[in-house]
Phi, psi and omega in degrees: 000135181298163170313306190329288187316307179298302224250253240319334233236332175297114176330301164320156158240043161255330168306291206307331155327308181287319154343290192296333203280309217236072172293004153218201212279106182308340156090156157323267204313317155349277186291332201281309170330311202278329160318289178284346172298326178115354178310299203314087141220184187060217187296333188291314184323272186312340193278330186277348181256348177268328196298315178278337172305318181292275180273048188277325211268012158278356207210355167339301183317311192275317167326295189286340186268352185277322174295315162296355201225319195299127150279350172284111182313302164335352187261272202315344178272345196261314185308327197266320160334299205291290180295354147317279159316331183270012178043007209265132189312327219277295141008332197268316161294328179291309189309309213286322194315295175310000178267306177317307182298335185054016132012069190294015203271311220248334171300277209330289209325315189280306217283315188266324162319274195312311183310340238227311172314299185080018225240193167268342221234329166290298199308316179310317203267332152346295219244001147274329167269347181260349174256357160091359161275133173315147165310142168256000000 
Protein backbone atom coordinates (compact mmCIF):
# COMPACT_ATOMS: atom_id res chain seq x y z
CA UNK A 1 0.00 0.00 0.00
CA UNK A 2 1.33 3.62 -1.08
CA UNK A 3 2.13 6.51 1.25
CA UNK A 4 -0.77 8.08 -0.47
CA UNK A 5 -3.39 4.97 0.59
CA UNK A 6 -1.96 4.73 4.46
CA UNK A 7 -3.05 8.38 5.34
CA UNK A 8 -5.76 8.48 2.91
CA UNK A 9 -7.52 5.26 3.65
CA UNK A 10 -6.57 5.52 7.62
CA UNK A 11 -9.11 5.44 10.58
CA UNK A 12 -7.58 8.35 12.35
CA UNK A 13 -8.30 11.73 10.70
CA UNK A 14 -5.45 13.05 12.01
CA UNK A 15 -3.42 10.57 9.77
CA UNK A 16 -5.71 11.81 7.01
CA UNK A 17 -5.26 15.16 7.68
CA UNK A 18 -1.56 14.83 7.58
CA UNK A 19 -2.11 12.80 4.34
CA UNK A 20 -3.94 15.77 2.97
CA UNK A 21 -1.36 18.74 4.59
CA UNK A 22 1.70 16.45 3.23
CA UNK A 23 1.65 14.24 0.33
CA UNK A 24 5.03 13.24 0.49
CA UNK A 25 7.70 13.42 2.75
CA UNK A 26 7.85 16.81 4.18
CA UNK A 27 11.87 16.87 4.35
CA UNK A 28 13.77 17.69 7.73
CA UNK A 29 13.82 21.22 8.09
CA UNK A 30 9.91 20.68 7.82
CA UNK A 31 9.51 18.38 10.43
CA UNK A 32 12.18 19.74 12.95
CA UNK A 33 9.69 23.31 12.03
CA UNK A 34 6.53 21.21 12.99
CA UNK A 35 8.39 20.01 16.23
CA UNK A 36 9.79 23.06 18.16
CA UNK A 37 6.17 25.01 16.73
CA UNK A 38 4.41 22.05 19.26
CA UNK A 39 2.63 20.50 16.31
CA UNK A 40 4.30 17.13 17.13
CA UNK A 41 1.60 15.76 19.56
CA UNK A 42 -0.84 13.24 19.49
CA UNK A 43 -1.28 10.82 16.07
CA UNK A 44 1.45 13.86 14.75
CA UNK A 45 3.76 13.32 17.23
CA UNK A 46 4.27 9.26 15.78
CA UNK A 47 3.75 10.25 12.14
CA UNK A 48 6.53 12.32 12.17
CA UNK A 49 9.04 10.31 13.75
CA UNK A 50 7.90 6.94 11.55
CA UNK A 51 7.99 9.75 8.43
CA UNK A 52 11.82 10.94 9.19
CA UNK A 53 12.60 7.26 10.28
CA UNK A 54 11.29 5.78 7.13
CA UNK A 55 13.62 8.23 5.16
CA UNK A 56 16.18 8.60 7.48
CA UNK A 57 18.93 6.86 5.58
CA UNK A 58 18.54 9.94 2.65
CA UNK A 59 18.52 12.63 4.81
CA UNK A 60 21.06 11.38 7.53
CA UNK A 61 23.51 13.95 7.00
CA UNK A 62 20.50 16.39 7.91
CA UNK A 63 19.29 14.56 10.97
CA UNK A 64 22.87 14.91 12.95
CA UNK A 65 23.47 18.46 11.73
CA UNK A 66 19.63 19.23 13.20
CA UNK A 67 20.71 17.38 16.64
CA UNK A 68 23.80 19.32 16.63
CA UNK A 69 22.72 22.62 15.89
CA UNK A 70 18.65 22.71 16.31
CA UNK A 71 18.23 24.72 20.18
CA UNK A 72 15.06 22.71 21.03
CA UNK A 73 15.70 19.92 22.89
CA UNK A 74 12.60 18.28 21.74
CA UNK A 75 14.11 18.30 18.23
CA UNK A 76 17.38 16.51 19.20
CA UNK A 77 14.86 13.96 21.27
CA UNK A 78 12.80 13.12 18.08
CA UNK A 79 16.26 12.93 16.02
CA UNK A 80 17.10 10.43 18.39
CA UNK A 81 13.55 8.73 18.46
CA UNK A 82 14.06 8.56 14.84
CA UNK A 83 17.47 6.94 14.39
CA UNK A 84 16.28 4.21 16.84
CA UNK A 85 13.73 2.93 14.61
CA UNK A 86 15.47 3.54 11.64
CA UNK A 87 18.67 1.06 12.43
CA UNK A 88 21.11 2.30 9.79
CA UNK A 89 24.58 1.04 10.15
CA UNK A 90 25.83 4.40 8.71
CA UNK A 91 24.66 5.80 11.91
CA UNK A 92 27.05 3.71 14.57
CA UNK A 93 30.07 6.51 15.15
CA UNK A 94 27.29 9.26 15.49
CA UNK A 95 25.10 6.82 18.08
CA UNK A 96 28.53 5.67 19.95
CA UNK A 97 29.37 9.67 19.91
CA UNK A 98 25.99 10.19 21.78
CA UNK A 99 26.45 7.35 24.27
CA UNK A 100 29.97 8.88 25.10
CA UNK A 101 28.34 12.21 25.84
CA UNK A 102 26.18 10.16 28.49
CA UNK A 103 23.34 12.23 27.94
CA UNK A 104 20.03 10.16 30.06
CA UNK A 105 17.60 12.14 27.65
CA UNK A 106 19.15 10.46 24.94
CA UNK A 107 21.01 7.08 26.00
CA UNK A 108 17.74 4.51 26.05
CA UNK A 109 17.63 5.65 21.85
CA UNK A 110 21.31 5.28 21.27
CA UNK A 111 21.38 2.31 23.10
CA UNK A 112 18.43 0.18 21.46
CA UNK A 113 19.59 1.66 18.11
CA UNK A 114 23.30 0.02 18.19
CA UNK A 115 21.42 -3.03 19.86
CA UNK A 116 19.05 -3.04 17.26
CA UNK A 117 21.89 -2.52 14.33
CA UNK A 118 23.09 -5.67 15.69
CA UNK A 119 26.32 -5.73 13.18
CA UNK A 120 30.31 -6.17 14.42
CA UNK A 121 31.26 -2.38 14.35
CA UNK A 122 27.71 -1.66 16.77
CA UNK A 123 28.35 -4.68 19.40
CA UNK A 124 32.34 -2.93 19.21
CA UNK A 125 30.97 0.33 20.12
CA UNK A 126 28.55 -1.12 22.75
CA UNK A 127 30.89 -2.44 24.23
CA UNK A 128 33.35 0.41 24.17
CA UNK A 129 31.46 2.67 25.69
CA UNK A 130 29.87 0.71 28.15
CA UNK A 131 32.82 -0.59 29.39
CA UNK A 132 34.33 2.42 29.50
CA UNK A 133 37.30 2.18 27.26
CA UNK A 134 37.72 4.70 24.98
CA UNK A 135 37.98 4.26 21.00
CA UNK A 136 41.59 4.01 20.17
Amino acid sequence: MGKRNRYRDHIDPEHQRWGRTYSRFPGVTECTRLIRDGKARGSWADIIVYELAENAGECFAELVEAFRTDPSESVRLYVMMTLDMARLPESIPFLAEVLREGDPRFTPYALGALNGINCRESRTALWEVTQGHPQA
